[in-house]
N, C-alpha and C positions, 0 to 999 in steps of 0.2 A: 481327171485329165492332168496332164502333166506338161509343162514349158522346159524345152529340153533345151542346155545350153552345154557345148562343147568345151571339152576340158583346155583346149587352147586358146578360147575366147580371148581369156585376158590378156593375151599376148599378140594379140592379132594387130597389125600395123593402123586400122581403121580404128581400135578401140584404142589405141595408146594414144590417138590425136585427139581424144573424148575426155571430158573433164568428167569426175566420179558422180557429178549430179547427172550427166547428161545417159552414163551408163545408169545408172540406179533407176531411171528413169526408162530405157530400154526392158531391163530386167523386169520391171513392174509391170511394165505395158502387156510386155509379151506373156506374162501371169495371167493378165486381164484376158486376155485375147483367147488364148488356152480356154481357160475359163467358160467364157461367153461364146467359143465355137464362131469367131470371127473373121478366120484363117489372115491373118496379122492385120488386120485393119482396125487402125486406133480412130474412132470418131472424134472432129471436134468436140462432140456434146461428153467426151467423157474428160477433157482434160482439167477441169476440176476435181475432179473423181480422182485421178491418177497424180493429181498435185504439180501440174505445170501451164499454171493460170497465163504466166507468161512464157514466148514460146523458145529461149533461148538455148533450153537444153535441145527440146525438139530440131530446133535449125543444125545444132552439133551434131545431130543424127543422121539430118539429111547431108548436113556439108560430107560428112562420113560416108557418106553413101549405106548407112545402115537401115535409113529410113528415106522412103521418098513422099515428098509432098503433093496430094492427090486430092481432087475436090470432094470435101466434105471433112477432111483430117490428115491421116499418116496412112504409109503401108509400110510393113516391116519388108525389109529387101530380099527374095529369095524363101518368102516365110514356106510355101510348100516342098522345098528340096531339103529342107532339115525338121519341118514338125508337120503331122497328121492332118488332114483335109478335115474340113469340120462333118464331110459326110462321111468319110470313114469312120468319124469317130460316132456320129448317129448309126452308121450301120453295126458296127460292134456291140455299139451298149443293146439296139433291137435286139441282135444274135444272143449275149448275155441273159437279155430277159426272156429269151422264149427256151433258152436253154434252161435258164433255173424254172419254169415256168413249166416244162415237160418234165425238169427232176423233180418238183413237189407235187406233182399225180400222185406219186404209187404212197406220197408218207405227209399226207396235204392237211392229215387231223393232230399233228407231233403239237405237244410243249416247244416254249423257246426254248429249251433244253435238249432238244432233237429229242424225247424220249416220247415212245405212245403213252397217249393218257391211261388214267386207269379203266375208261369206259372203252377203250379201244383194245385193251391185252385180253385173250381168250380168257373164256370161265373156262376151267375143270370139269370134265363131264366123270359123274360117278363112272363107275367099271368101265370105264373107257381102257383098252388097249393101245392109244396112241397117243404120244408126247402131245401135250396142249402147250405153245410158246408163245410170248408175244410175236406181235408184227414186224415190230424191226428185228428181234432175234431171229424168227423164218426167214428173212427177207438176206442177214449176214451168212445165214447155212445155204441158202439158196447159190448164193451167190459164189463162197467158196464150192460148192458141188460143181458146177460149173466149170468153174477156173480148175479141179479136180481132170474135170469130162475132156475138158482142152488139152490136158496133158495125159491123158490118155490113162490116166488113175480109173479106178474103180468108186463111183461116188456114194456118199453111206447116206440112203433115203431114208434109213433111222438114225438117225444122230444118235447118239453115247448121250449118255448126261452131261461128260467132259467136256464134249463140244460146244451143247446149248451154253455149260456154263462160262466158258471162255468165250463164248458171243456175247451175253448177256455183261459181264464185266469189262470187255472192250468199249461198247458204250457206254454204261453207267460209271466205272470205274476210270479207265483212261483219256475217256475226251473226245473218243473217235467218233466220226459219226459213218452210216452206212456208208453213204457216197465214198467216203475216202477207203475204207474196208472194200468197199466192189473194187475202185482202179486201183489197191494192190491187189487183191487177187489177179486183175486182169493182167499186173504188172509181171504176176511169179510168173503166166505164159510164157514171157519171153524171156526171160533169164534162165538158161540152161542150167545154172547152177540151182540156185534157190527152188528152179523149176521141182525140183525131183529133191529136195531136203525140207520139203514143208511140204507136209500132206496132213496136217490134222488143223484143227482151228487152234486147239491147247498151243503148238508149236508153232502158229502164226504169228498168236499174241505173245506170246515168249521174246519171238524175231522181229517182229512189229518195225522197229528203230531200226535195226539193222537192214530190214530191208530198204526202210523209208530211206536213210540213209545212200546206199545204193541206187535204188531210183533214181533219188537228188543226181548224182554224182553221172549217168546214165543218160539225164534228162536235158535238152536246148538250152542254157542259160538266158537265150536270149527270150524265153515263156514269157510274156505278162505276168507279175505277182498277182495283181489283184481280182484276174480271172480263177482264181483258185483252181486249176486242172488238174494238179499234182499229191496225189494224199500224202507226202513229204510234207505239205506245209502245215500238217496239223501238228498241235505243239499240246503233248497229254500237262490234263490237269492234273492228276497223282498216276494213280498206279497200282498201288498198292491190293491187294487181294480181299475180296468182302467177306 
């Protein structure tokens, strides 16, 4: 959670009458409050906590009209027309958890490492005629075939060797994990360009940054970071070829 304070704060005619203890004190409070989902209300019982045992900063707050004085403590002034309801922010983080909560179904046995275990990757069936791959490598083919079907490609329900292998080193090798590999592929759909100059996985991983890149540039600046929606924000650990 975050205390959002406006870039012209310090210049505001109500803070310039505020001595820097009485702001410092502001800034902290409004931390607290962020924090603890209290939508600006500073309890008496916290101003030990917040370090203004006596209450002379707080009264600059109120003289300010920054803060108003309400029984039981403070209320910051106007705290819901510039920062998040404390039930918005409960309904978000739900929304969050059931979202990553329906993404870890299909890959819910991985290492912290995102990789399938070894009890989890196919065995080899003797004279078998068809590719044996792990789960998350199926899962990155599946998923560009798809993003293929979307653009009206022809999609290869045998992978090449090239492919599996350019799946396989996108995770073990670059950092990537599926999730972020499915929303670029779903991202090439919509780019008429890239749509139709990236059809193999060999040439995903090649463009990888490039696209990521693109996306970024594409994409609302105003996203949440730390919802992680965007597979721009993944940052490869090497690269390099196994």
């Amino acid at each position: 959670m975050w205390f959002k304070v406006d870039d012209k704060f310090w210049s505001h005619p109500k803070v310039l009458q505020c001595s820097d203890s009485a702001i410092a004190l502001w800034i902290k409070a409004g931390s607290y409050c962020a924090e603890h989902l209290t939508d600006g209300f500073v309890a008496d019982s916290a101003r030990n906590l917040l370090g203004f045992q006596n209450t002379s900063a707080a009264d600059e707050l109120v003289s300010a009209k920054l803060w108003k004085k309400i029984s039981g403590g403070y209320q910051f002034h106007n705290w819901d027309e510039f920062q998040p309801s404390s039930q918005s922010v409960k309904d978000k983080r739900a929304a969050d958890r059931q979202r990553k909560k329906d993404s870890s179904k299909k890959y819910s046995r991985r290492n912290p490492d995102g990789i399938a275990s070894e009890s989890e990757r196919p065995v080899p069936v003797p004279n078998s005629t068809s590719k044996e791959v792990r789960q998350d490598v199926s899962a990155v083919l599946d998923f560009f075939n798809s993003s293929l079907e979307a653009r009206e490609v022809k999609p290869k329900k045998n992978p090449p060797d090239s492919w599996i292998r350019a799946a396989r080193l996108m995770l073990d090798n670059d950092g990537r994990t599926v999730d972020q590999i499915q929303r670029c592929c779903e991202w090439l759909v919509t780019d008429s360009f890239w749509a139709s100059n990236v059809l193999s996985l060999p040439k995903l991983r090649e463009k990888y940054d490039q696209l990521r890149l693109n996306a970024q540039k594409s994409t609302p600046k105003q996203q949440p970071v730390n919802d992680d929606p965007y597979f721009y924000l993944n940052k490869p650990r090497g690269g390099g070829d196994a």
